[in-house]
Jmol script that loads the backbone (N, CA, C; Angstrom):
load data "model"
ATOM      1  N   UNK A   1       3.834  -3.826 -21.321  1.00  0.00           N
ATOM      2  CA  UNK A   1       4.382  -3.638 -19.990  1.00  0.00           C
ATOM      3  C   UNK A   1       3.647  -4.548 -19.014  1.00  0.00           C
ATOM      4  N   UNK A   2       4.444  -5.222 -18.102  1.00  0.00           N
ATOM      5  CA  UNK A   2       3.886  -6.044 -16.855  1.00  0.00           C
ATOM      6  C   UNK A   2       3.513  -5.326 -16.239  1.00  0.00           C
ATOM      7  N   UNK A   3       2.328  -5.637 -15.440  1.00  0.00           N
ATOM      8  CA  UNK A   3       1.775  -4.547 -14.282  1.00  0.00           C
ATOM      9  C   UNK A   3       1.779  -5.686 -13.029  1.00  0.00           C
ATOM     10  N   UNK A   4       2.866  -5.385 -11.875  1.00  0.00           N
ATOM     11  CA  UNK A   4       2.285  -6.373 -10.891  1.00  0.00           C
ATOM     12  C   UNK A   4       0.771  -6.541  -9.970  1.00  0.00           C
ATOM     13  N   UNK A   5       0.900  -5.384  -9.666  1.00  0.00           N
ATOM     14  CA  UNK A   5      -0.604  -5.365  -9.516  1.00  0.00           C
ATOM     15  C   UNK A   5      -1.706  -5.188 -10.670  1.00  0.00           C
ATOM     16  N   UNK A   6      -3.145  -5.119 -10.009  1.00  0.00           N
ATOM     17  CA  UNK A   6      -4.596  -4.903 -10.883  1.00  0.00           C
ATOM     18  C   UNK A   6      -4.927  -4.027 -10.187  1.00  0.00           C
ATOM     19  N   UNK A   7      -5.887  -3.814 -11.315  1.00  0.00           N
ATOM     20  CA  UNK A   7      -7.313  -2.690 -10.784  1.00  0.00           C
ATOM     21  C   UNK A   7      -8.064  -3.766  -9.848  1.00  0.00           C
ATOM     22  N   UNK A   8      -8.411  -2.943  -9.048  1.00  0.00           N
ATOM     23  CA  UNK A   8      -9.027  -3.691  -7.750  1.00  0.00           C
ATOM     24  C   UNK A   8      -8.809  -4.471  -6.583  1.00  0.00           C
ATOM     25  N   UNK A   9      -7.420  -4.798  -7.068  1.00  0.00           N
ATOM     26  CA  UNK A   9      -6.360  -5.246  -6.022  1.00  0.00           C
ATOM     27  C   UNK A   9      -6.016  -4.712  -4.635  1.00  0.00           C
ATOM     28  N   UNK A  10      -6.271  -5.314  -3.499  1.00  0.00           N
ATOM     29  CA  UNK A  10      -5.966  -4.892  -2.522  1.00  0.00           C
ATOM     30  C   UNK A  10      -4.206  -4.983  -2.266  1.00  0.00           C
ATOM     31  N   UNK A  11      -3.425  -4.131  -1.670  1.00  0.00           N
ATOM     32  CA  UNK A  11      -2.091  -3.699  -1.666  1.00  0.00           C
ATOM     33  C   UNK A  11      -1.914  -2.829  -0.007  1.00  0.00           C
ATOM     34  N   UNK A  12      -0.580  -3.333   0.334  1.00  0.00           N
ATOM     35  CA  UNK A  12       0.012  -2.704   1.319  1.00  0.00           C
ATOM     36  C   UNK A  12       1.164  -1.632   0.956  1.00  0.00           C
ATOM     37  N   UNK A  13       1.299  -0.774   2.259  1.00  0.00           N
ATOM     38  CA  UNK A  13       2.687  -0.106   1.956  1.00  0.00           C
ATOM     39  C   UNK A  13       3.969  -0.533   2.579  1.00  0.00           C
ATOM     40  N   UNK A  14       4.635  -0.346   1.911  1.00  0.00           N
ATOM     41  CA  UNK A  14       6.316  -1.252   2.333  1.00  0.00           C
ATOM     42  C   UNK A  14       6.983  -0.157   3.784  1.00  0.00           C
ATOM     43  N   UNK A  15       6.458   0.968   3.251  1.00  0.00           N
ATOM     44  CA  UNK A  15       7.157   2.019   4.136  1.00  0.00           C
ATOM     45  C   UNK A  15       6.083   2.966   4.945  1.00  0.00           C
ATOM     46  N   UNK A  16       6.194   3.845   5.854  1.00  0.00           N
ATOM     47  CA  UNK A  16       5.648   4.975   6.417  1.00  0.00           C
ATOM     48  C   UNK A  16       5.358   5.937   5.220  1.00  0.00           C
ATOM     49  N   UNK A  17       4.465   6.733   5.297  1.00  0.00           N
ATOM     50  CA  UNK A  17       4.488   7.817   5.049  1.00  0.00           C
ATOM     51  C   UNK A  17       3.741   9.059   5.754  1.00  0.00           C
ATOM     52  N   UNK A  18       5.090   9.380   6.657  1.00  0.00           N
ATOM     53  CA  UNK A  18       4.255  10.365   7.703  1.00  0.00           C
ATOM     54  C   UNK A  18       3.360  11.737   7.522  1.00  0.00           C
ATOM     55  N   UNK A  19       4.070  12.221   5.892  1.00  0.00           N
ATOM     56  CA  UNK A  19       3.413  13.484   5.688  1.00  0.00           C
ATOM     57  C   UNK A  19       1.798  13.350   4.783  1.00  0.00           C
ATOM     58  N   UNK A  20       1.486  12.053   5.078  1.00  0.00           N
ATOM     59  CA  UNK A  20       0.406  11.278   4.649  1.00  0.00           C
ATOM     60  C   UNK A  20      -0.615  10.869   5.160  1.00  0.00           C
ATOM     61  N   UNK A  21       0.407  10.717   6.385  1.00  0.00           N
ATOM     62  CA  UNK A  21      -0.265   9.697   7.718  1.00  0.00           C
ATOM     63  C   UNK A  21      -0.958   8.350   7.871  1.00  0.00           C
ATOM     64  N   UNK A  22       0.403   8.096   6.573  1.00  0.00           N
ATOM     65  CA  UNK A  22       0.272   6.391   6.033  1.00  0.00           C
ATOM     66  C   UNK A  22       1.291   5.571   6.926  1.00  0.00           C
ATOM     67  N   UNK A  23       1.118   4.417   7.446  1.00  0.00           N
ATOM     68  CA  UNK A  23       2.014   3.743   7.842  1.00  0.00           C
ATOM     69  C   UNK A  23       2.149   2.312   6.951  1.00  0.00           C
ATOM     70  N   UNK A  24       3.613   1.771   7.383  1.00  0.00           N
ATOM     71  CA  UNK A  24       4.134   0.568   6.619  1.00  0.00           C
ATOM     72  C   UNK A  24       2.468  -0.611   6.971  1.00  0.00           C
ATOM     73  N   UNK A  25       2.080  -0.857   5.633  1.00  0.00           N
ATOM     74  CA  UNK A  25       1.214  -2.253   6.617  1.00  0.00           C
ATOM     75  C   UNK A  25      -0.067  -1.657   5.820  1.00  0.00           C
ATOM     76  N   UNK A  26      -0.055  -0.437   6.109  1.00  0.00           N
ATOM     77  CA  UNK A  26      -2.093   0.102   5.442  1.00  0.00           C
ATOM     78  C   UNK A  26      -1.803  -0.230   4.246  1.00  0.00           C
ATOM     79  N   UNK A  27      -3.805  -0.694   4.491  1.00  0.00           N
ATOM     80  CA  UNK A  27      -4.131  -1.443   2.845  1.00  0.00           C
ATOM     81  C   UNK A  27      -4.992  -0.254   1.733  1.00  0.00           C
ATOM     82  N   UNK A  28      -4.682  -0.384   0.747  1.00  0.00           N
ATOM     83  CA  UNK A  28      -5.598   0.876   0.508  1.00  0.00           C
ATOM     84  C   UNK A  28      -5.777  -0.611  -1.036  1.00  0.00           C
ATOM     85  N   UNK A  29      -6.631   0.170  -2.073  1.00  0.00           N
ATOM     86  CA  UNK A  29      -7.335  -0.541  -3.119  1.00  0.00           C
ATOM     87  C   UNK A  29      -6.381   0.451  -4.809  1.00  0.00           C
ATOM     88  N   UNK A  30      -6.049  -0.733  -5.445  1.00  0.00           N
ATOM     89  CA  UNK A  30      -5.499   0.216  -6.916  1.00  0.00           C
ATOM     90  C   UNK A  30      -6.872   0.127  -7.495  1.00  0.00           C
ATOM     91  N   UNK A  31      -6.818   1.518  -8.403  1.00  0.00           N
ATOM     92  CA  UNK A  31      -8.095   1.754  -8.999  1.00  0.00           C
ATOM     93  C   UNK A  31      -7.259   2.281 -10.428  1.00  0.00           C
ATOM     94  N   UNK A  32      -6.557   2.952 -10.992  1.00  0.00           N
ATOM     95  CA  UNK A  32      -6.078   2.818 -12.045  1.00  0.00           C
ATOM     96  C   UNK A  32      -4.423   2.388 -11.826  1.00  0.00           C
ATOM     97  N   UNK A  33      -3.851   2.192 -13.401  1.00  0.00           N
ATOM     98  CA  UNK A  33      -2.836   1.987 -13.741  1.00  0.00           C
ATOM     99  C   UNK A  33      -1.885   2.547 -14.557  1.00  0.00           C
ATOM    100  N   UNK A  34      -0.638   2.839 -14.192  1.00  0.00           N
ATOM    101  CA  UNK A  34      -0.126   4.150 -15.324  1.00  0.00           C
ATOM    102  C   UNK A  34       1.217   3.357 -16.051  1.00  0.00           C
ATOM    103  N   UNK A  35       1.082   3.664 -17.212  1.00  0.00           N
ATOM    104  CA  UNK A  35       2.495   2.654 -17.743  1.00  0.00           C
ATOM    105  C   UNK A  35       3.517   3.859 -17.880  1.00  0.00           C
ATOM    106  N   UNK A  36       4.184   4.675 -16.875  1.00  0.00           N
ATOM    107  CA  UNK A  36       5.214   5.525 -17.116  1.00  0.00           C
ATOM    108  C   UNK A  36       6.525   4.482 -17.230  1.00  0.00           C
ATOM    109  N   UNK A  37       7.708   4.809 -16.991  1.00  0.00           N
ATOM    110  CA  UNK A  37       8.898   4.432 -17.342  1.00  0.00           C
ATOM    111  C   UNK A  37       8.622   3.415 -16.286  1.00  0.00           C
ATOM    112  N   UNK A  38       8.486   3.798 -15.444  1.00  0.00           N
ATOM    113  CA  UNK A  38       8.560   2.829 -14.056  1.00  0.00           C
ATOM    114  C   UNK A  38       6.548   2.605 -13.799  1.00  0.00           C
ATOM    115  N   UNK A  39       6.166   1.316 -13.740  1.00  0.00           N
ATOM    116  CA  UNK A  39       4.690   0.932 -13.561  1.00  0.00           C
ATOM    117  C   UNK A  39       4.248   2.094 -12.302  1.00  0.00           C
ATOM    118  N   UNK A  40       3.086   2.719 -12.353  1.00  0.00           N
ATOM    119  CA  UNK A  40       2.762   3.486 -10.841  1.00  0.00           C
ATOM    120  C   UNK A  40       1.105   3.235 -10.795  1.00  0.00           C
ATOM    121  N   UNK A  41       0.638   3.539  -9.936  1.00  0.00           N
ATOM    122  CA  UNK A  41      -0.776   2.839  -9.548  1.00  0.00           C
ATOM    123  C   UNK A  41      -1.324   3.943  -9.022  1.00  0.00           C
ATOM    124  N   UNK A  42      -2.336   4.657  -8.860  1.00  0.00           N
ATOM    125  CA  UNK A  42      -3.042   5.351  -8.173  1.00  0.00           C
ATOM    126  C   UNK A  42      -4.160   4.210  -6.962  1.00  0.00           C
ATOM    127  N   UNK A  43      -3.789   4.371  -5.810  1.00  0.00           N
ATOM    128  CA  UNK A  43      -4.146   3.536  -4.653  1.00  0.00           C
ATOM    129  C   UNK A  43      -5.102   4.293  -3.759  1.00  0.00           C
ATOM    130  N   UNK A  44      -6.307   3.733  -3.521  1.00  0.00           N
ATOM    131  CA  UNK A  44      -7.371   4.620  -2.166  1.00  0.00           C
ATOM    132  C   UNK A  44      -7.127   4.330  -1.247  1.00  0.00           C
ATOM    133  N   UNK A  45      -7.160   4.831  -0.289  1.00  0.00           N
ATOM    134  CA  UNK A  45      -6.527   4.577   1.016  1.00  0.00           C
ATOM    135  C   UNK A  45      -7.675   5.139   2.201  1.00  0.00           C
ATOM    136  N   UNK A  46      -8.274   4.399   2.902  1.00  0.00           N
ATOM    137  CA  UNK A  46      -9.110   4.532   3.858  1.00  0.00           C
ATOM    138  C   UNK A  46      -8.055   4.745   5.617  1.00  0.00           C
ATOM    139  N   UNK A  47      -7.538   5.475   5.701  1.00  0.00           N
ATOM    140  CA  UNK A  47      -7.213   5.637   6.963  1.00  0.00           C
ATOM    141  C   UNK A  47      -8.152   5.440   8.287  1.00  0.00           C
ATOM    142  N   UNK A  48      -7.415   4.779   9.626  1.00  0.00           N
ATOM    143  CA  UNK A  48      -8.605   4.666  10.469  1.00  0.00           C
ATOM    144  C   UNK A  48      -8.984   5.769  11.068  1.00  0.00           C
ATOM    145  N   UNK A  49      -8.399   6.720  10.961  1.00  0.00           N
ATOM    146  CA  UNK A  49      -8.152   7.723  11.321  1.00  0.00           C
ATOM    147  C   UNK A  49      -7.843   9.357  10.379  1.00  0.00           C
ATOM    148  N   UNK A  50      -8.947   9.835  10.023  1.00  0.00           N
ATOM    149  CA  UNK A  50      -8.750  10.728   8.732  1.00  0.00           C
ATOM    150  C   UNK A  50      -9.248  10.862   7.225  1.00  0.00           C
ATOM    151  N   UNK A  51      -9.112  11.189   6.789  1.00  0.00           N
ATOM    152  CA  UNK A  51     -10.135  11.091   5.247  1.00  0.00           C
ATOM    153  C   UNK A  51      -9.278  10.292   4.402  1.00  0.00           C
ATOM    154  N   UNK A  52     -10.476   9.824   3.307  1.00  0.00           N
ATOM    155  CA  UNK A  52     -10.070   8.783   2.168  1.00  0.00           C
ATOM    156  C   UNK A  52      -9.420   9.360   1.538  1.00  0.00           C
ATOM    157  N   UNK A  53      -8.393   9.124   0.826  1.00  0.00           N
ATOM    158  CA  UNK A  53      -7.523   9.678   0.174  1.00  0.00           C
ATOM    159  C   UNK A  53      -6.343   8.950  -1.271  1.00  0.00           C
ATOM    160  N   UNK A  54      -6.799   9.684  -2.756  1.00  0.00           N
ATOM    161  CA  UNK A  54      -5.929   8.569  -3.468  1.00  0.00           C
ATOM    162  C   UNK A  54      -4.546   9.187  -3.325  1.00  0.00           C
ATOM    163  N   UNK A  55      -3.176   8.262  -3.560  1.00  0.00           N
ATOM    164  CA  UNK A  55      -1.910   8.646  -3.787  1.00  0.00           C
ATOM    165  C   UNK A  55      -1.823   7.560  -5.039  1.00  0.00           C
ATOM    166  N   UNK A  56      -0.704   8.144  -5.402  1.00  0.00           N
ATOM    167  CA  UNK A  56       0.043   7.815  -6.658  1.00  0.00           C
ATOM    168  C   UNK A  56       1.546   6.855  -6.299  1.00  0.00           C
ATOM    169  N   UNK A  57       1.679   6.070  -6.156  1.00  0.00           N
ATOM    170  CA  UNK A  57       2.875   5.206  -5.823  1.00  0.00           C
ATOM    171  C   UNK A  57       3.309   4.463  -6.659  1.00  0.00           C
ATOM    172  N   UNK A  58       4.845   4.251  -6.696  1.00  0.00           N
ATOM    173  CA  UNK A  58       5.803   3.233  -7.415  1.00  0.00           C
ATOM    174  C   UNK A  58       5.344   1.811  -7.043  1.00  0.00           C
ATOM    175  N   UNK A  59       5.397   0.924  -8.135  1.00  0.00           N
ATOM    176  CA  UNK A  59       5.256  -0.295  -7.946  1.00  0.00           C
ATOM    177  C   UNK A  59       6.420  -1.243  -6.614  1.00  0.00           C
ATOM    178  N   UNK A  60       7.554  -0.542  -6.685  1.00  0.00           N
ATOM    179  CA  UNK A  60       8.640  -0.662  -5.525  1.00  0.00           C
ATOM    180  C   UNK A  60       7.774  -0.338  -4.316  1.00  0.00           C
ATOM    181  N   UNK A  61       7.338   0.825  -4.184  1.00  0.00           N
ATOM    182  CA  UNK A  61       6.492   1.105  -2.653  1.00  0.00           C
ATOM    183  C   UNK A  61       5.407   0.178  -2.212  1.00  0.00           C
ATOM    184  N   UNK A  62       4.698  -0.646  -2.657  1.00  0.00           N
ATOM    185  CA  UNK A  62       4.041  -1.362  -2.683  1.00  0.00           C
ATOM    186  C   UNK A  62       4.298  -3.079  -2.364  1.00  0.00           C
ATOM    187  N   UNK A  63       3.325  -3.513  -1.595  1.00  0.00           N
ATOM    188  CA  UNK A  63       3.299  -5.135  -1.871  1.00  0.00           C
ATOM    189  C   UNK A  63       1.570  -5.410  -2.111  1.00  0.00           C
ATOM    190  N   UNK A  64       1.913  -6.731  -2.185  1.00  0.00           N
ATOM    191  CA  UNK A  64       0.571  -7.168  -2.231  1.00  0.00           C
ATOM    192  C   UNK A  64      -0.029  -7.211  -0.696  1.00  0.00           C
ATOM    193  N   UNK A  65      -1.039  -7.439  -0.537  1.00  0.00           N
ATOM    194  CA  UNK A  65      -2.332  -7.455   0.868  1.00  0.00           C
ATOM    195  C   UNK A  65      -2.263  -8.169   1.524  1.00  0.00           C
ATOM    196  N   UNK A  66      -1.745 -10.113   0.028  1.00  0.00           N
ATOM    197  CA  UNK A  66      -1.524 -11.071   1.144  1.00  0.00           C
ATOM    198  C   UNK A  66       0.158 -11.591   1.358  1.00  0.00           C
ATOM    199  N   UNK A  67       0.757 -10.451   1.601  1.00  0.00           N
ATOM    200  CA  UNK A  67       2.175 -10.232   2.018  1.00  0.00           C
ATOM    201  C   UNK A  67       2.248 -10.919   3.716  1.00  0.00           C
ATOM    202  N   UNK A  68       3.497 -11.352   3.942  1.00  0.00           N
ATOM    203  CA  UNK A  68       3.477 -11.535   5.377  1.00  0.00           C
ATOM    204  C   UNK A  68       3.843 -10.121   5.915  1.00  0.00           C
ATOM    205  N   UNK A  69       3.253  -9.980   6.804  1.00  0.00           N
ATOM    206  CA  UNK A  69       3.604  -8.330   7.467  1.00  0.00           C
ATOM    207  C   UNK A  69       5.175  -8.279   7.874  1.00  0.00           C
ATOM    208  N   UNK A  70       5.936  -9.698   7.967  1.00  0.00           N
ATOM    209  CA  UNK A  70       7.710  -9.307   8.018  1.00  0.00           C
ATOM    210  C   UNK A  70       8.169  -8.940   7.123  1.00  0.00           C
ATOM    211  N   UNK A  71       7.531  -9.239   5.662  1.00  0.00           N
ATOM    212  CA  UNK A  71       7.944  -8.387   3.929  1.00  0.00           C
ATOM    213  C   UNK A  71       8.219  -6.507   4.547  1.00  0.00           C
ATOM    214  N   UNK A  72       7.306  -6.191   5.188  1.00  0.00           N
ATOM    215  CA  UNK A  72       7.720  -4.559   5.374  1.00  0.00           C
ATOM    216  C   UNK A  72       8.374  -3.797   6.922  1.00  0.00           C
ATOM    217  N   UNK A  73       8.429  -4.937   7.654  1.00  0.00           N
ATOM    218  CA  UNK A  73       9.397  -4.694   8.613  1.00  0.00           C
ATOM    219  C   UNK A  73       8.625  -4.812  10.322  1.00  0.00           C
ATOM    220  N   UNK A  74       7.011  -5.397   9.790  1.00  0.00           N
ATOM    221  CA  UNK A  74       6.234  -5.255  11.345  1.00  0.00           C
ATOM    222  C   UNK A  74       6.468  -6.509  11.675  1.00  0.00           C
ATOM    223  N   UNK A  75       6.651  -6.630  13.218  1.00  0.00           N
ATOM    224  CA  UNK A  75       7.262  -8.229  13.941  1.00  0.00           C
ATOM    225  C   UNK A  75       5.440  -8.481  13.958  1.00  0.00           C
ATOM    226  N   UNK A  76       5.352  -9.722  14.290  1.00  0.00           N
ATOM    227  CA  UNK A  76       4.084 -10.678  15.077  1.00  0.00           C
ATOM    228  C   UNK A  76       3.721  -9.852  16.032  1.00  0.00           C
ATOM    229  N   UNK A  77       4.547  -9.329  16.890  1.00  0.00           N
ATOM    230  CA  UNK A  77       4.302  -9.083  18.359  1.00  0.00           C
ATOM    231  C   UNK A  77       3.545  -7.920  17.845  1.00  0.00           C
ATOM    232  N   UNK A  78       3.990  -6.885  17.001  1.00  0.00           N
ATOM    233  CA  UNK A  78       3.104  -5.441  16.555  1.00  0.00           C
ATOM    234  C   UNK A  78       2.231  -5.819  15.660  1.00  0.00           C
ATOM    235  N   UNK A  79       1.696  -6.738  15.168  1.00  0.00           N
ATOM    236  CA  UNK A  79       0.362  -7.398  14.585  1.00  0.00           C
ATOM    237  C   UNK A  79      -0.922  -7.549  15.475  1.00  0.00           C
ATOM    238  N   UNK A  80      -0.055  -8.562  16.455  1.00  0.00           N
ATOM    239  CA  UNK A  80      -1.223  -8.821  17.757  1.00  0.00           C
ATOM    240  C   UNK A  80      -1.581  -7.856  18.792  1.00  0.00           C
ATOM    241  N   UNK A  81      -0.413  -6.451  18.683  1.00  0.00           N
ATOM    242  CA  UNK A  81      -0.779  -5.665  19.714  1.00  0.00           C
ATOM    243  C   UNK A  81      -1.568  -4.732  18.976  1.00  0.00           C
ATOM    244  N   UNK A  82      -1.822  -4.563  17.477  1.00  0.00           N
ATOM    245  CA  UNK A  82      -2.750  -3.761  16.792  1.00  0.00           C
ATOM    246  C   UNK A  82      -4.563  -4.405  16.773  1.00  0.00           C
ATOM    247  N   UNK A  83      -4.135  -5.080  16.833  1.00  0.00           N
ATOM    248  CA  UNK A  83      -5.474  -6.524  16.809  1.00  0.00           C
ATOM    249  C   UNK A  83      -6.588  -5.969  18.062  1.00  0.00           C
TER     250      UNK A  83
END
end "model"
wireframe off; spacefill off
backbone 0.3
color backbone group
């Protein structure tokens, strides 16, 4: 099985996840790898706001770190106003 990501790989999320209090854009780190039907990653996630926390995500939910932030839907203008 292809795994797009690695262990140790830094990764973004494509989408929100509010009951998480993940947004599209946070980087969290893959630390293992699961070969179910569909590739899934267990990802750490350092919020700036809130405790460290691993989730379990589809290789679909995911991009890579050095993604352009328009891959998940944030303009320039909400880059520089997070900055």
């Amino acid at each position: 099985m292809q795994f797009k990501f690695h262990e140790g790989e830094s990764v973004r999320l494509k989408a929100d996840h509010p009951v998480l209090g993940l947004k599209a854009g946070d980087t969290g780190r893959v630390w293992a790898l699961y070969a179910a039907e569909s590739p899934s990653y267990e990802v750490t996630f350092h919020p700036a706001e809130g405790d460290t926390f691993d989730v379990t995500l589809s290789e679909e939910e995911l991009l890579s770190a050095n993604s352009s932030p328009a891959s998940f839907g944030i303009s320039a203008k909400q880059v520089k106003e997070a900055a």
